[in-house]
Backbone as a ProteinNet text record, in pm:
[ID]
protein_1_A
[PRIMARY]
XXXXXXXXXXXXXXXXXXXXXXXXXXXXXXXXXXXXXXXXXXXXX
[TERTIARY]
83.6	0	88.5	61.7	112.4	77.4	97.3	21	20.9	-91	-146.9	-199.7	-142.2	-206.4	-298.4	-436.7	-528.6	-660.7	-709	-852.3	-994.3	-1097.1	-1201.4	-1277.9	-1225.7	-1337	-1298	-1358.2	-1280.6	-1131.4	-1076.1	-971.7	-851.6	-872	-821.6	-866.4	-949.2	-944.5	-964.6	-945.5	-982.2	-1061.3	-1160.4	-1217.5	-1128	-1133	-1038	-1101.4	-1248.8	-1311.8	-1404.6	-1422	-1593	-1593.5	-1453.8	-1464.2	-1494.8	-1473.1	-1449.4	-1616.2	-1673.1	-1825.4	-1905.8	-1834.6	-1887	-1876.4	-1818.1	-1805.1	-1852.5	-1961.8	-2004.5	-2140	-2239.2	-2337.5	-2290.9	-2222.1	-2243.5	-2131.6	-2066.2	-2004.7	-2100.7	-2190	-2325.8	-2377.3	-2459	-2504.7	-2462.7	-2320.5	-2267.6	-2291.8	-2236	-2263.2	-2376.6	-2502	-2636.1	-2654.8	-2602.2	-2619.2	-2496.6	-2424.8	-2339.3	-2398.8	-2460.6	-2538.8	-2637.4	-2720.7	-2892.6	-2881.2	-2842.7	-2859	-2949.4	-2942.1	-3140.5	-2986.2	-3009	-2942.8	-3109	-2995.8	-3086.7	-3024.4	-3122.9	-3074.9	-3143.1	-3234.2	-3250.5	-3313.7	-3257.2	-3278.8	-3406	-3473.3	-3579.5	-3443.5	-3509.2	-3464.1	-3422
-116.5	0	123.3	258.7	294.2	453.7	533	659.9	779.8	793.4	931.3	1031.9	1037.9	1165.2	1151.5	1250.6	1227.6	1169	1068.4	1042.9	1159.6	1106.1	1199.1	1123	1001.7	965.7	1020.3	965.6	1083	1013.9	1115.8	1121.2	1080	1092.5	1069.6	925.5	872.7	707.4	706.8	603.2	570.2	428.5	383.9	242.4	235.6	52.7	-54.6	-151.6	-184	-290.4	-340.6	-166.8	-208.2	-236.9	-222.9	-286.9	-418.1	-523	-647.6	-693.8	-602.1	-642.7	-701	-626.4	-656.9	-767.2	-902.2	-1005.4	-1109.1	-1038.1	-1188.2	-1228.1	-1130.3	-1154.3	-1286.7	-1269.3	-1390.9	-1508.9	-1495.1	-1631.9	-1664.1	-1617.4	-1670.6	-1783.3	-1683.5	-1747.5	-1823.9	-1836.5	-1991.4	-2055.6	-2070.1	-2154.7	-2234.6	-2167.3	-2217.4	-2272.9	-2264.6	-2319.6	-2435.6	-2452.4	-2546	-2676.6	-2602.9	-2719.8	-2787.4	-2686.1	-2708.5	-2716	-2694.9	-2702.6	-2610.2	-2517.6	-2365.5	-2283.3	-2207.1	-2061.9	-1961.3	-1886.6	-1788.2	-1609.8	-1568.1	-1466.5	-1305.8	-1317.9	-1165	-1233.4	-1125.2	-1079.4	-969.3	-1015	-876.7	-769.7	-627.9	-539.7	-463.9
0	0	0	-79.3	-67.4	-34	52.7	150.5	55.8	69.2	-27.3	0.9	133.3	243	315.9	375.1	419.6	368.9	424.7	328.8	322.4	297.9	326.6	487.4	468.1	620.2	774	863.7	1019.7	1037.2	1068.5	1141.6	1027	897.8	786.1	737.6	760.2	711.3	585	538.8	348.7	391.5	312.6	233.8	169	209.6	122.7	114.6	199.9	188.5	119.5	53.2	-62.2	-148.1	-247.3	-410.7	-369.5	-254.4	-232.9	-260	-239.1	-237.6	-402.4	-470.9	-585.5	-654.6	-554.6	-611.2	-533.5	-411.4	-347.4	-394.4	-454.8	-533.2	-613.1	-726.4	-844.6	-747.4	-668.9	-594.7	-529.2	-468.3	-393.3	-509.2	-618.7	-740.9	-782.3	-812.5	-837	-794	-668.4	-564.8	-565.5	-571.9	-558.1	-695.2	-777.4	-950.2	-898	-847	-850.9	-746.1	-699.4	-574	-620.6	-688.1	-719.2	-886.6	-982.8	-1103	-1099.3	-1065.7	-1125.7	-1083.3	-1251.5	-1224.5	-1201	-1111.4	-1049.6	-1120.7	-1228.6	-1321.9	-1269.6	-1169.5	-1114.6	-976.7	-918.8	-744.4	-703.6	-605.4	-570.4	-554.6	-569.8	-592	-378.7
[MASK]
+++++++++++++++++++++++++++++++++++++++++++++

C-alpha cells in the first residue's frame, strides 16, 4: 500500500473494503447453480 495523504473519512481514514463487495453476489449465485442445477438470473430489488 502505498500513503497518499489524508482520506475523506474521520480522522483521515480511506475504504479498502468495498470494491471487495462486488463479487459476493455472483459467488453466492454460483454456488447455488453449482449445488442445485437452477441458475438464479434476477434478485428482488
Amino acid at each position: 500500500m502505498i500513503e497518499s495523504g489524508g482520506g475523506l473519512g474521520p480522522y483521515g481514514a480511506k475504504g479498502i473494503g468495498e470494491p471487495s463487495f462486488n463479487n459476493i453476489v455472483p459467488a453466492i449465485l454460483n454456488a447455488i447453480y453449482d449445488a442445485t442445477g437452477v441458475r438464479i438470473r434476477r434478485l428482488p430489488a
